[in-house]
C-alpha positions as a Markdown table, in Angstrom:
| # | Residue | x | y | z |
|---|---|---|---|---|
| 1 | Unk | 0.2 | -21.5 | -0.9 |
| 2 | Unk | 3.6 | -22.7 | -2.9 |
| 3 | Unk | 5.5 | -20.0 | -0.7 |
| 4 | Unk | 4.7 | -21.1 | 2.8 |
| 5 | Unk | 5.5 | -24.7 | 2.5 |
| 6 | Unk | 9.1 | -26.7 | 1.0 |
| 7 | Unk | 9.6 | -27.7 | -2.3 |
| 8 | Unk | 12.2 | -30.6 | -2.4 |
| 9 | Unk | 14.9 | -29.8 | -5.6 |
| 10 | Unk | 15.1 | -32.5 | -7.7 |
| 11 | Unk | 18.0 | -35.0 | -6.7 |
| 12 | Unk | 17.3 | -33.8 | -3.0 |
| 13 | Unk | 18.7 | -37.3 | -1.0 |
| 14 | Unk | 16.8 | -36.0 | 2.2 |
| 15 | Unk | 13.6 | -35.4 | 0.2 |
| 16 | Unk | 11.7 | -36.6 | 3.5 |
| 17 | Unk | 13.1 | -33.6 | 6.0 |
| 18 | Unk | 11.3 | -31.0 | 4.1 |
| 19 | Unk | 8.6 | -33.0 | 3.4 |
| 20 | Unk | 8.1 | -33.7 | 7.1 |
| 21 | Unk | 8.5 | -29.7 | 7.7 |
| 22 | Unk | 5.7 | -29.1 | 5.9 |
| 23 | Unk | 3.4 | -31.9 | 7.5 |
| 24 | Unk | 4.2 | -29.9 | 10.6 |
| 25 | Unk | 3.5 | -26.5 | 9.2 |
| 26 | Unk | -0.2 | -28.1 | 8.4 |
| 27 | Unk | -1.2 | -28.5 | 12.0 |
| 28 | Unk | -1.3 | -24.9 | 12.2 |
| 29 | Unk | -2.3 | -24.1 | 8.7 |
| 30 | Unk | -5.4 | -25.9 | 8.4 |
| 31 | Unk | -8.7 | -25.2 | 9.9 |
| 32 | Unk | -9.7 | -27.6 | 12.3 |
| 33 | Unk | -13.4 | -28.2 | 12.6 |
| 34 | Unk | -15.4 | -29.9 | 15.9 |
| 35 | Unk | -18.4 | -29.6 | 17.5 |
| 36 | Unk | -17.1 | -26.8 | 20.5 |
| 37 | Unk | -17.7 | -30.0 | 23.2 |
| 38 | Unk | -14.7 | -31.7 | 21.5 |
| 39 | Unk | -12.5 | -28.5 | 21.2 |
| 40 | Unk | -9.9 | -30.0 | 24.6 |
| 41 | Unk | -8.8 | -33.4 | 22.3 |
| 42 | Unk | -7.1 | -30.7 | 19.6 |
| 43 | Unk | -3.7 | -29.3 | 20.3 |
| 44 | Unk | -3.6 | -25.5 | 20.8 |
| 45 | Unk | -0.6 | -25.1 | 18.4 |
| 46 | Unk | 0.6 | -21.4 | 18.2 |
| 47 | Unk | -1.4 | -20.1 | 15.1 |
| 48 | Unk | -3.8 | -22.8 | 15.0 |
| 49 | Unk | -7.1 | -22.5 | 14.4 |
| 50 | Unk | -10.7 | -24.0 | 15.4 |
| 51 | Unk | -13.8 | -23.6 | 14.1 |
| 52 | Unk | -16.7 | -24.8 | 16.2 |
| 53 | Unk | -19.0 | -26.1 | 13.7 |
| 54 | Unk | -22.1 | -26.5 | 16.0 |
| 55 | Unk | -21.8 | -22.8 | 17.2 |
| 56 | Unk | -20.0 | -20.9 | 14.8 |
| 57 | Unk | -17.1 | -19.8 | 17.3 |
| 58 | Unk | -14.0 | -19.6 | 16.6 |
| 59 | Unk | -10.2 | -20.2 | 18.5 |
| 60 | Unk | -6.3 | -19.3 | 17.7 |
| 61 | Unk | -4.1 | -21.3 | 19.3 |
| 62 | Unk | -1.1 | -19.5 | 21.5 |
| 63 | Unk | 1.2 | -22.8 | 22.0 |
| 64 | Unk | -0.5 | -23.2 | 25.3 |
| 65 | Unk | -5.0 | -22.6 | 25.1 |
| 66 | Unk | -7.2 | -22.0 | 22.8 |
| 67 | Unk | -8.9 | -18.4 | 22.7 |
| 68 | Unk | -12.0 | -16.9 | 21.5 |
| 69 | Unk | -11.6 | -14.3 | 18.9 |
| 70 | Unk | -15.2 | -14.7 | 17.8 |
| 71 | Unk | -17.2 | -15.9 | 15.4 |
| 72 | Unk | -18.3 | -16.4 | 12.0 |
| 73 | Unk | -19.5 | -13.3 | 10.1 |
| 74 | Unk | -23.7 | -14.0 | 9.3 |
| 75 | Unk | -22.9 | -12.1 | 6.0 |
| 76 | Unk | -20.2 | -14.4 | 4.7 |
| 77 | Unk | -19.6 | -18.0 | 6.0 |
| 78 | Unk | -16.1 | -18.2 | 5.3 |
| 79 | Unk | -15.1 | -14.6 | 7.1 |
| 80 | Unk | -14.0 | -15.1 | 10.7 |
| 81 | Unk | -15.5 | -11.9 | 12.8 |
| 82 | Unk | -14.6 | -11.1 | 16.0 |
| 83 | Unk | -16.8 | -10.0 | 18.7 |
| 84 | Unk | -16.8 | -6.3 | 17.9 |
| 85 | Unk | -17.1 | -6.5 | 14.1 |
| 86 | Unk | -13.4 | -6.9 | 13.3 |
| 87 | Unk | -12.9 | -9.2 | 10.0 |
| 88 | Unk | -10.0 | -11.7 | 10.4 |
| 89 | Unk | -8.0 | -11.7 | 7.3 |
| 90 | Unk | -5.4 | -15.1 | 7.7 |
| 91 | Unk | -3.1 | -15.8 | 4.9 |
| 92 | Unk | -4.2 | -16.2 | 1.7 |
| 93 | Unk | -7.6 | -14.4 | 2.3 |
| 94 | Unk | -6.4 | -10.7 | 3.0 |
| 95 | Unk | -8.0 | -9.6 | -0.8 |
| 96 | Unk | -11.0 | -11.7 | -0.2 |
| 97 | Unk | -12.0 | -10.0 | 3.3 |
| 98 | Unk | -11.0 | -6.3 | 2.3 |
| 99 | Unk | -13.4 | -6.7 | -0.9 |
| 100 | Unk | -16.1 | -7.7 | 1.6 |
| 101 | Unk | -15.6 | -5.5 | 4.4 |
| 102 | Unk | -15.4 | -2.4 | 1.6 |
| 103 | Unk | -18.7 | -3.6 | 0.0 |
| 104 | Unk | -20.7 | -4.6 | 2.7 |
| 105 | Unk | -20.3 | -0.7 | 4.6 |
| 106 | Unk | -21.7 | 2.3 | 3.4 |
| 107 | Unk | -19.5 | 5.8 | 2.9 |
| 108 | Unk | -18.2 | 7.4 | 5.6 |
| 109 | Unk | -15.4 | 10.2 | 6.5 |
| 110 | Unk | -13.5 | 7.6 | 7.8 |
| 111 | Unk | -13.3 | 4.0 | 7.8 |
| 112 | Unk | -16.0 | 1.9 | 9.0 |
| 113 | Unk | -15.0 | -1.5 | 8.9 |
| 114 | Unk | -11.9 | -3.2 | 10.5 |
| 115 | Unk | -9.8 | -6.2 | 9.0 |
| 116 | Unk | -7.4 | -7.9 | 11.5 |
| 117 | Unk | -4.3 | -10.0 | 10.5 |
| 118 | Unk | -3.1 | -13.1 | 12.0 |
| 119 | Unk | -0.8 | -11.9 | 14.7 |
| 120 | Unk | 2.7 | -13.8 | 15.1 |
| 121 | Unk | 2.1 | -14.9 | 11.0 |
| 122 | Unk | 4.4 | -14.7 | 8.1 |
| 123 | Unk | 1.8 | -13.2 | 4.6 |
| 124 | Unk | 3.4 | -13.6 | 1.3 |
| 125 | Unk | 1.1 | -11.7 | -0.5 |
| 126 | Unk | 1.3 | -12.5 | -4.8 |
| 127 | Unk | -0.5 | -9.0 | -5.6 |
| 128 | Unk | -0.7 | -5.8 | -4.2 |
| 129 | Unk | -2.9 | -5.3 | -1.4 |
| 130 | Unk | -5.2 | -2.5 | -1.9 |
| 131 | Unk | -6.4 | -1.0 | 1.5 |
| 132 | Unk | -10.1 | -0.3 | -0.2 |
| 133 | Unk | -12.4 | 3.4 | 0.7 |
| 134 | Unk | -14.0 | 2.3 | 4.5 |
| 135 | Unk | -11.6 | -0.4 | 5.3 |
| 136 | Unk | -9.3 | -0.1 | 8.4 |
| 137 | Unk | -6.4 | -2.7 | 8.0 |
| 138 | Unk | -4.6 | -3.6 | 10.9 |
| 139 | Unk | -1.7 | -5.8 | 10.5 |
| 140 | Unk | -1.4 | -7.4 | 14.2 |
| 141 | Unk | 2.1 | -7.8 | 14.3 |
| 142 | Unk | 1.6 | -10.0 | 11.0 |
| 143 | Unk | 4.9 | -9.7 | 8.8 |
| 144 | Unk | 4.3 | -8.8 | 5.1 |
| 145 | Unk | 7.1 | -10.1 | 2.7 |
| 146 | Unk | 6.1 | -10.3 | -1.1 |
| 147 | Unk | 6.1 | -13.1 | -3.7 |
| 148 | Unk | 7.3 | -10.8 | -6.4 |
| 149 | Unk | 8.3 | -7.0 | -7.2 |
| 150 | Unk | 5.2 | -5.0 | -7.1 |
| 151 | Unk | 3.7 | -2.2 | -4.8 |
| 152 | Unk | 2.9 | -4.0 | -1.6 |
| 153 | Unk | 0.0 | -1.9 | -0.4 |
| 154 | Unk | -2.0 | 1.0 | -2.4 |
| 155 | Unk | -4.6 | 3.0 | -0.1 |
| 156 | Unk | -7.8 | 4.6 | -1.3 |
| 157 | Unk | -9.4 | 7.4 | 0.2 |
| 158 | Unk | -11.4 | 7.0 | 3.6 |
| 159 | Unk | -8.9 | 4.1 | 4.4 |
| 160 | Unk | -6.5 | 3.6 | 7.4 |
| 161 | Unk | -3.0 | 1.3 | 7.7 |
| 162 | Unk | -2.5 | 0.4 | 10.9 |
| 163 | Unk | 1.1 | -0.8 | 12.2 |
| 164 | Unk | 2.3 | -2.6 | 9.1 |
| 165 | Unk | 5.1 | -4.7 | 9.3 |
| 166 | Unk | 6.6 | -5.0 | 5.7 |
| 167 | Unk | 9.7 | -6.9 | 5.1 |
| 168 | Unk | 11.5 | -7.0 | 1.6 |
| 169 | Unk | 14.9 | -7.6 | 2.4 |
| 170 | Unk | 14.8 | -11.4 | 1.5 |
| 171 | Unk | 13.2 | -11.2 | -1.6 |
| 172 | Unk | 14.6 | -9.0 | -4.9 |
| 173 | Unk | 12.5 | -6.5 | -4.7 |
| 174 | Unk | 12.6 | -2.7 | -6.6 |
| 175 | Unk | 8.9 | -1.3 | -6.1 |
| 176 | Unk | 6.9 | 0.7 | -3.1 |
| 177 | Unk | 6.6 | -1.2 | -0.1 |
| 178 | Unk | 3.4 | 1.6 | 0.8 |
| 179 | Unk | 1.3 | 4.4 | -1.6 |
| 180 | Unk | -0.9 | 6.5 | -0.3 |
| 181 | Unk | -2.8 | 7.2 | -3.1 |
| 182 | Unk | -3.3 | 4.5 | -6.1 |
| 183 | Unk | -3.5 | 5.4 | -9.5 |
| 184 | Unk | -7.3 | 5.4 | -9.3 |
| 185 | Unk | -8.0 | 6.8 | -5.8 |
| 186 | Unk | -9.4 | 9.7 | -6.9 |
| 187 | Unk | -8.8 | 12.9 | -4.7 |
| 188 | Unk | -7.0 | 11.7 | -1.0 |
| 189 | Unk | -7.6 | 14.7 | 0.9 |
| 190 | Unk | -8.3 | 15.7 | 4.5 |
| 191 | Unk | -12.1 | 14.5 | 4.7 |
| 192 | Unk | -11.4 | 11.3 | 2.6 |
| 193 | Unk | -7.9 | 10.5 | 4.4 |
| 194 | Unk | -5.8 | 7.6 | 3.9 |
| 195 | Unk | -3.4 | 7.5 | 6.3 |
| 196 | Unk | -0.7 | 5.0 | 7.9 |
| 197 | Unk | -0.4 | 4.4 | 12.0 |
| 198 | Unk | 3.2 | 3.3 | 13.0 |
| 199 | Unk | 4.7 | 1.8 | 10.1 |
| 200 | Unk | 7.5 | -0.4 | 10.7 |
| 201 | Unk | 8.9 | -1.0 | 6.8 |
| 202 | Unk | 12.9 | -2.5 | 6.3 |
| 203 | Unk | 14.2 | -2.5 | 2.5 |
| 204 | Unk | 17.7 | -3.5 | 1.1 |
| 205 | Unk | 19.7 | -0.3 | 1.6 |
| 206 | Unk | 19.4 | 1.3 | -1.8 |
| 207 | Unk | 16.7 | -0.3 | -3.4 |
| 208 | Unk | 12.9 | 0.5 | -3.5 |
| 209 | Unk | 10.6 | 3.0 | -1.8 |
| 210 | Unk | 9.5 | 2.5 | 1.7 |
| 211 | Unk | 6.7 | 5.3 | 1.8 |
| 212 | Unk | 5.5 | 7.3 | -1.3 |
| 213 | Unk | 2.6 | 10.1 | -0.9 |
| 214 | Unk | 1.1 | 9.7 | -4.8 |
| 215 | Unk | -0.2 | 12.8 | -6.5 |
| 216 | Unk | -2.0 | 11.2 | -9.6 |
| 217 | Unk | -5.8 | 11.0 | -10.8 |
| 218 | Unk | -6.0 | 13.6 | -8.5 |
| 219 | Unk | -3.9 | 15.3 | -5.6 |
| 220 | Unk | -2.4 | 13.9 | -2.6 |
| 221 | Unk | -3.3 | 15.9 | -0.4 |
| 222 | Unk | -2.7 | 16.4 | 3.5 |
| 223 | Unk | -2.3 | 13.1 | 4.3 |
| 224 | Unk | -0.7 | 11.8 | 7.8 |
| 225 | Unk | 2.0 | 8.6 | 8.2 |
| 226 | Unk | 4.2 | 8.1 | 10.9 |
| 227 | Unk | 6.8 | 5.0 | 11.7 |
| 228 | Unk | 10.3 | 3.7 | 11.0 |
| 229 | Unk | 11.7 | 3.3 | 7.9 |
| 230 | Unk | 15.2 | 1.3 | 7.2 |
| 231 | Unk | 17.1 | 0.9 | 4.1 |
| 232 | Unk | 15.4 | 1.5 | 0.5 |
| 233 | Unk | 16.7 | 3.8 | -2.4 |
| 234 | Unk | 14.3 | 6.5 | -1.2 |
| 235 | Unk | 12.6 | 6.2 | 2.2 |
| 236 | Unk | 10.0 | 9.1 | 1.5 |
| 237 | Unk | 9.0 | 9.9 | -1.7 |
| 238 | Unk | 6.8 | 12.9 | -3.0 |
| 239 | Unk | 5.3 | 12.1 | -6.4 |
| 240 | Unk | 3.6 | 14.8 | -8.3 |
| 241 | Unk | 3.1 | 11.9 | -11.2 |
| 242 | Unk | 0.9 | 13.7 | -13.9 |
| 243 | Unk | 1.5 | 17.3 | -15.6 |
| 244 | Unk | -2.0 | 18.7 | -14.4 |
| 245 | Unk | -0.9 | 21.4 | -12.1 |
| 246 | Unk | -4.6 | 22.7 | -11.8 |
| 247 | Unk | -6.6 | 22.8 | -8.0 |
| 248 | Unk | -7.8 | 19.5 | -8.3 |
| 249 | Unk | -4.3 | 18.4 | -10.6 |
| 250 | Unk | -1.9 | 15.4 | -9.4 |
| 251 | Unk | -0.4 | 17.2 | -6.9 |
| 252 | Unk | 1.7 | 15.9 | -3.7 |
| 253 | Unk | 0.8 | 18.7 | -1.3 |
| 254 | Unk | 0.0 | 19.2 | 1.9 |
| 255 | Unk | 1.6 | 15.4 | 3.5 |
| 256 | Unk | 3.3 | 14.7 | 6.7 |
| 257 | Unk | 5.3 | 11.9 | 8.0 |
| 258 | Unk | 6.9 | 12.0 | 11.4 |
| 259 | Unk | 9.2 | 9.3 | 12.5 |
| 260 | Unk | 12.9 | 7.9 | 11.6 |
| 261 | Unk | 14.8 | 7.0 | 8.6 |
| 262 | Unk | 18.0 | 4.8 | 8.2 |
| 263 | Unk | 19.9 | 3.4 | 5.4 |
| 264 | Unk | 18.6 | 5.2 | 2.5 |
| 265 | Unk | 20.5 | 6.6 | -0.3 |
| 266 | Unk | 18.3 | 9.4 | -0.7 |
| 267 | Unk | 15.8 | 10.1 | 2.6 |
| 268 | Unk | 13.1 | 12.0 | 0.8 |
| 269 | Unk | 12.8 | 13.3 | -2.2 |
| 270 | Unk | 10.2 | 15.3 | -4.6 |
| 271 | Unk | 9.6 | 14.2 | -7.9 |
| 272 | Unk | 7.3 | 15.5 | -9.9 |
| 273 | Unk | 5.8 | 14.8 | -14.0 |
| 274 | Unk | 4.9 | 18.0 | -14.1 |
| 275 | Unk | 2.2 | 18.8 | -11.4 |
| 276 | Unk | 3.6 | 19.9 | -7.9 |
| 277 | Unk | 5.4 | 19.1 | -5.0 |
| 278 | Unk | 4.2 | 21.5 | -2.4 |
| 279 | Unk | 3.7 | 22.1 | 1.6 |
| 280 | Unk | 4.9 | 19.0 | 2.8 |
| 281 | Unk | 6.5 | 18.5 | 6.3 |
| 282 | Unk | 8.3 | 16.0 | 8.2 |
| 283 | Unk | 9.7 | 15.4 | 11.4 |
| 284 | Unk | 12.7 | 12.9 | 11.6 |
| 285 | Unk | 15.6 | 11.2 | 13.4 |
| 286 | Unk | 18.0 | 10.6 | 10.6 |
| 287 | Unk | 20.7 | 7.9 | 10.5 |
| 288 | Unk | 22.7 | 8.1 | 7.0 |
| 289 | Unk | 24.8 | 4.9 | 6.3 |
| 290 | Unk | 28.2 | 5.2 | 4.3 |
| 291 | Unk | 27.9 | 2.2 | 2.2 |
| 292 | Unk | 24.9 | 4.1 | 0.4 |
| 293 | Unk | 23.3 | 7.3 | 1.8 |
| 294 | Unk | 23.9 | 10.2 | -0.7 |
| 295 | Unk | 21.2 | 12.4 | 0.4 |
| 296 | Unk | 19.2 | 13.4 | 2.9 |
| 297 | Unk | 16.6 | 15.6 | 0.5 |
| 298 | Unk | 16.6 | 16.0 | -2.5 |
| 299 | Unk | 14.6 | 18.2 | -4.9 |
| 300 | Unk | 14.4 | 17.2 | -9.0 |
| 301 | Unk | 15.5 | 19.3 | -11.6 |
| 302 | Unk | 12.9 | 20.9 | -13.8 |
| 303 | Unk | 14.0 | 19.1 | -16.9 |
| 304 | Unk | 13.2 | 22.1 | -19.2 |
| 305 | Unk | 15.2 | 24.9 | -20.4 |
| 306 | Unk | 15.9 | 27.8 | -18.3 |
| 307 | Unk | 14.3 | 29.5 | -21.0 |
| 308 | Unk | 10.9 | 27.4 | -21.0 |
| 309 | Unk | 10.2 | 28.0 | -16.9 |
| 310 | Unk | 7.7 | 30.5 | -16.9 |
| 311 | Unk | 5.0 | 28.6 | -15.5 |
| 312 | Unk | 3.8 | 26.5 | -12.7 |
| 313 | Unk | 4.8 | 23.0 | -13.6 |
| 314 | Unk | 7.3 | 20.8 | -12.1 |
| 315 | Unk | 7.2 | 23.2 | -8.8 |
| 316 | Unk | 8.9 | 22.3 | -5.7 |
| 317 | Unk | 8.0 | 24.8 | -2.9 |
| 318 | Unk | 7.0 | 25.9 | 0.8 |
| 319 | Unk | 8.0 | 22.2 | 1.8 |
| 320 | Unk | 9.7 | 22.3 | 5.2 |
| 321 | Unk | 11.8 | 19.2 | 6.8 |
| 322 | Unk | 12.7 | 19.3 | 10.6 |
| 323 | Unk | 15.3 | 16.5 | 11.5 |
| 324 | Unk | 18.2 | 15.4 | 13.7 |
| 325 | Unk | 20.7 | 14.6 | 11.1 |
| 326 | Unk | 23.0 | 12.1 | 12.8 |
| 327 | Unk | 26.7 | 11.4 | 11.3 |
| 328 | Unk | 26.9 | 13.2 | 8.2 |
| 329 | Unk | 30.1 | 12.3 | 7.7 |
| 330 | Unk | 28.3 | 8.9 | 6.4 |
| 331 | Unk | 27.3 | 11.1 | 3.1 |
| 332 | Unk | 30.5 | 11.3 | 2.0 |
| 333 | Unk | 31.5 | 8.3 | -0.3 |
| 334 | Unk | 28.6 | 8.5 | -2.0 |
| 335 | Unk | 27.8 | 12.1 | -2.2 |
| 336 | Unk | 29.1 | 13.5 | -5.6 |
| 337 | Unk | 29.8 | 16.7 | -4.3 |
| 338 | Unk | 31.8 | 15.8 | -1.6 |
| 339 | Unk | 35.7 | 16.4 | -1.2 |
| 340 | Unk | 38.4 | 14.7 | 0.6 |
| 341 | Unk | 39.3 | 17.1 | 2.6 |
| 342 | Unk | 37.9 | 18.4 | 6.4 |
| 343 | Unk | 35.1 | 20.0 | 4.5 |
| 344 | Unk | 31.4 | 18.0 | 5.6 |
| 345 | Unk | 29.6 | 16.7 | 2.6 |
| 346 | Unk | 26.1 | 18.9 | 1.6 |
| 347 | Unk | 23.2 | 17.1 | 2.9 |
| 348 | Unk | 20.3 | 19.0 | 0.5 |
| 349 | Unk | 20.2 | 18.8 | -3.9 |
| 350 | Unk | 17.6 | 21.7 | -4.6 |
| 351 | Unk | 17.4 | 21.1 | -8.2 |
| 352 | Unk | 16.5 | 23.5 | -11.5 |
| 353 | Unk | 13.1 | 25.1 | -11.3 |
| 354 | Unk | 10.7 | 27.0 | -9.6 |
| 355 | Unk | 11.7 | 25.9 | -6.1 |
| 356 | Unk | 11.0 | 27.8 | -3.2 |
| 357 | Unk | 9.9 | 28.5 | 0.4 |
| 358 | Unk | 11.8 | 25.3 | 1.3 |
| 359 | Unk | 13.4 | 25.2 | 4.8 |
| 360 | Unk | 15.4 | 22.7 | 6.8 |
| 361 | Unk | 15.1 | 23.4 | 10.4 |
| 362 | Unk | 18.3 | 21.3 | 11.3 |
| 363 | Unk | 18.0 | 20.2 | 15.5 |
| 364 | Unk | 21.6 | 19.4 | 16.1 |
| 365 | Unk | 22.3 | 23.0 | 15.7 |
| 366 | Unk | 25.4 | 22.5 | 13.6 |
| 367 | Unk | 24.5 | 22.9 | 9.6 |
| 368 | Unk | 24.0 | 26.0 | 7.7 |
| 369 | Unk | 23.4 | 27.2 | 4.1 |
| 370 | Unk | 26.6 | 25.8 | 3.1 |
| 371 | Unk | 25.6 | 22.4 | 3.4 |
| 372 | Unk | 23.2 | 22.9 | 0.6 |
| 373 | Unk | 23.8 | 22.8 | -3.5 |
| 374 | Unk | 21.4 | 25.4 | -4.5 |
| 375 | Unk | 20.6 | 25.5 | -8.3 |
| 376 | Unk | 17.2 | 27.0 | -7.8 |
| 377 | Unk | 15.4 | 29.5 | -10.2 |
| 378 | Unk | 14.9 | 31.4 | -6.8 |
| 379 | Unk | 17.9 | 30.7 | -4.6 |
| 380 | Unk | 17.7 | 33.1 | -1.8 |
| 381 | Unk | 13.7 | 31.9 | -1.2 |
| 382 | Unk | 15.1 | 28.8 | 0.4 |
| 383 | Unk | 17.3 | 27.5 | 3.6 |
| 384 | Unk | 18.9 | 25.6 | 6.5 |
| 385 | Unk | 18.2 | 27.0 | 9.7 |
| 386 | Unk | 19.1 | 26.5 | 13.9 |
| 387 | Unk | 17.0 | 27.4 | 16.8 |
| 388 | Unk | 19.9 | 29.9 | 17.7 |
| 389 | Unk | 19.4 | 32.2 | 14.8 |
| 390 | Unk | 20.5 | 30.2 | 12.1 |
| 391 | Unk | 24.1 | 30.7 | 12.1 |
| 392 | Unk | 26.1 | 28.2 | 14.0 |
| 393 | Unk | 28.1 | 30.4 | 16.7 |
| 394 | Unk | 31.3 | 29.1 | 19.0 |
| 395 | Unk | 32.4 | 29.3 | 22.9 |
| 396 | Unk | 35.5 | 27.9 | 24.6 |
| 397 | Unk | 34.1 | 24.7 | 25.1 |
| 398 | Unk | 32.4 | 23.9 | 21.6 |
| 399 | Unk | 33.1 | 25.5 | 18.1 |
| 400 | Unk | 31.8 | 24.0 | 14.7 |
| 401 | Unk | 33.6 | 26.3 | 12.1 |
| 402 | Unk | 31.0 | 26.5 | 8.9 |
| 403 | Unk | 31.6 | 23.3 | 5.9 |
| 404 | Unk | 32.4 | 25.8 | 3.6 |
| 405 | Unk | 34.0 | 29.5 | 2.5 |
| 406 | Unk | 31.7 | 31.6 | 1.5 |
| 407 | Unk | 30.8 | 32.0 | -2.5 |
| 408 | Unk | 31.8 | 34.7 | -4.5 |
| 409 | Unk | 29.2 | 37.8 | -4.2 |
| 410 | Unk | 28.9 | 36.5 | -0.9 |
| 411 | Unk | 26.8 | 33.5 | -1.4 |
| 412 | Unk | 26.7 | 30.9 | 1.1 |
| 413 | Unk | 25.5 | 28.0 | -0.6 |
| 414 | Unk | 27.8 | 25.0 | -1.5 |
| 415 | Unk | 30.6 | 26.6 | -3.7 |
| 416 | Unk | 29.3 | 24.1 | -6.2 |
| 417 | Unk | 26.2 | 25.5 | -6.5 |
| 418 | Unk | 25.0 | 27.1 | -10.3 |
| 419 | Unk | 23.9 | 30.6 | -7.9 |
């Protein structure tokens, strides 16, 4: 509760100000509680809210009337439900009513029981929120800003995010803002999905993870998320994060996210402990910034030896990324490959390894081969493509002469490249 009220410092003169803040803030905080008859003598105040303790309804104020958003749940006296079943979470009690609405439903495919946030209300949540197996969370237009650097949610299979609004730009914050797939969620695949509806996460431009599919106790697998991301050191991370690189091993495989991406250093990226990183797609508007995008993807090194990749681990392959890459100029300051000269900075790291089958289908019809630094193990197995052929051709009225000369042995990959 500390975080949603004022805390005078000591030697404050005008100790009263905050102080009288914070009796305000109360008339909305705190339940009122009447008999429904006497509901007119209360003051709808925007947020407020009114049990009727003779008939169990209950009322949010909008500034202006009270409205019915329905009433108590029979199976838990202190759980607001709506008229169609929906739990209402306010702040404070978000944990509370997902452990109730995931214990009272039985299994399904998908989830079975909505939780609603407090629309138009700031949550400052202390722990992670884990979006548990039947539970459908839908945020409301609530905004989400931690009280501390952890992973702000973690979703379980058969569970659904819907429109979260995350915010960690005011606090100092290094973490993932969403995971799909917790360290004990067991396999996440198609019929036990966990998937996030029109996600609207903002970071600090270069620090933390926005969204992060999470190959662990068991794969990530074909999972579906869609929204805006802006800021964070990655936006879109795929996280193989164990070394079992068996069918049912802690793969990221199979994922798709659709949507944009703004003022990352590095847009998405596949990392992996071991296991793989495999058949992921997304669809994106990209906006790079220059005061920190370096990357738009970026692939890992396998850390081994040359010598020591003869098998399946640490693989990278088949994943495909189409995108609207806007301004790639803004790569440039921080891209270490870069050159001050006319020459475009690359946009794509495809590490060491056992990487390929990966394909960039660029939609602004301008990059080629030459914008990526290709160390693969398999280095003609991967590449940037245009819906004209994938070579970018010239007329009278347009020409876009290519980033870079060719290679020697006529490879066209960033002359930087270890191929």
């Amino acid at each position: 509760m500390s975080e949603r009220y004022n805390t005078p410092a000591e030697g404050t003169l005008d100790w009263h100000v905050p102080l009288n803040e914070n009796f305000e803030k109360l008339d909305s905080h705190v339940e009122l509680r009447d008999a429904e008859s006497n509901i007119s003598q209360y003051e709808p105040k925007t947020g407020a809210k009114f049990l009727a303790t003779d008939t169990g309804t209950v009322y949010i104020g909008d500034g202006s009337n009270w409205n019915r958003i329905g009433s108590l749940s029979a199976s838990d006296s202190s759980v607001s439900e709506a008229d169609d079943g929906t739990l209402i979470a306010p702040p404070g009690e978000v944990h509370a009513v997902i452990d109730q609405a995931s214990s009272s439903q039985t299994w399904a495919q998908a989830p079975v029981q909505t939780v609603k946030l407090v629309s138009g209300e700031n949550y400052f949540p202390s722990e992670t929120i884990r979006v548990k197996r039947n539970v459908r969370l839908e945020c409301n237009g609530a905004r989400i800003v931690p009280d501390g650097d952890f992973n702000i949610f973690e979703m379980y299979r058969g569970s659904q995010l819907v429109d979260p609004f995350v915010d960690t730009r005011p606090v100092n914050w290094s973490s993932v803002q969403i995971v799909v797939g917790a360290d004990d969620a067991a396999k996440v695949e198609l019929p036990n999905r966990a998937s996030v509806k029109n996600a609207y996460l903002m970071g600090t431009p270069g620090e933390g993870i926005g969204l992060q599919f999470r190959g662990g106790n068991r794969p990530c697998s074909m999972q579906i998320a869609n929204g805006q991301l802006l800021g964070f050191d990655i936006a879109i991370d795929c996280y193989a994060s164990g070394n079992d690189f068996s069918g049912q091993g802690d793969w990221s495989n199979g994922n798709q996210f659709s949507g944009s991406i703004e003022a990352f250093r590095t847009g998405v990226r596949h990392r992996s402990e071991g296991a793989a990183s495999t058949g992921n797609v997304f669809r994106l508007m990209v906006q790079p910034d220059n005061d920190v995008s370096e990357w738009l993807w970026y692939m890992d090194d396998d850390p081994r030896s040359s010598s020591e990749r003869d098998d399946n681990y640490y693989k990278k392959s088949s994943n495909t990324m189409i995108a609207f890459p806007w301004d790639t100029d803004n790569f440039t300051d921080n891209n270490q490959f870069a050159e001050n000269s006319d020459r475009k900075p690359p946009i794509w790291y495809l590490g060491e390894g056992i990487n390929y089958g990966n394909s960039l289908v660029d939609l602004s019809g301008k990059l080629g081969n030459q914008y990526i630094v290709n160390n693969s193990d398999y280095p003609d197995r991967n590449g940037i493509f245009t819906y004209h052929g994938g070579q970018v051709t010239g007329t009278n009225q347009f020409s876009h002469p290519p980033a870079y000369q060719r290679n020697p042995e006529s490879r066209i990959w960033h002359e930087d490249s270890k191929n």
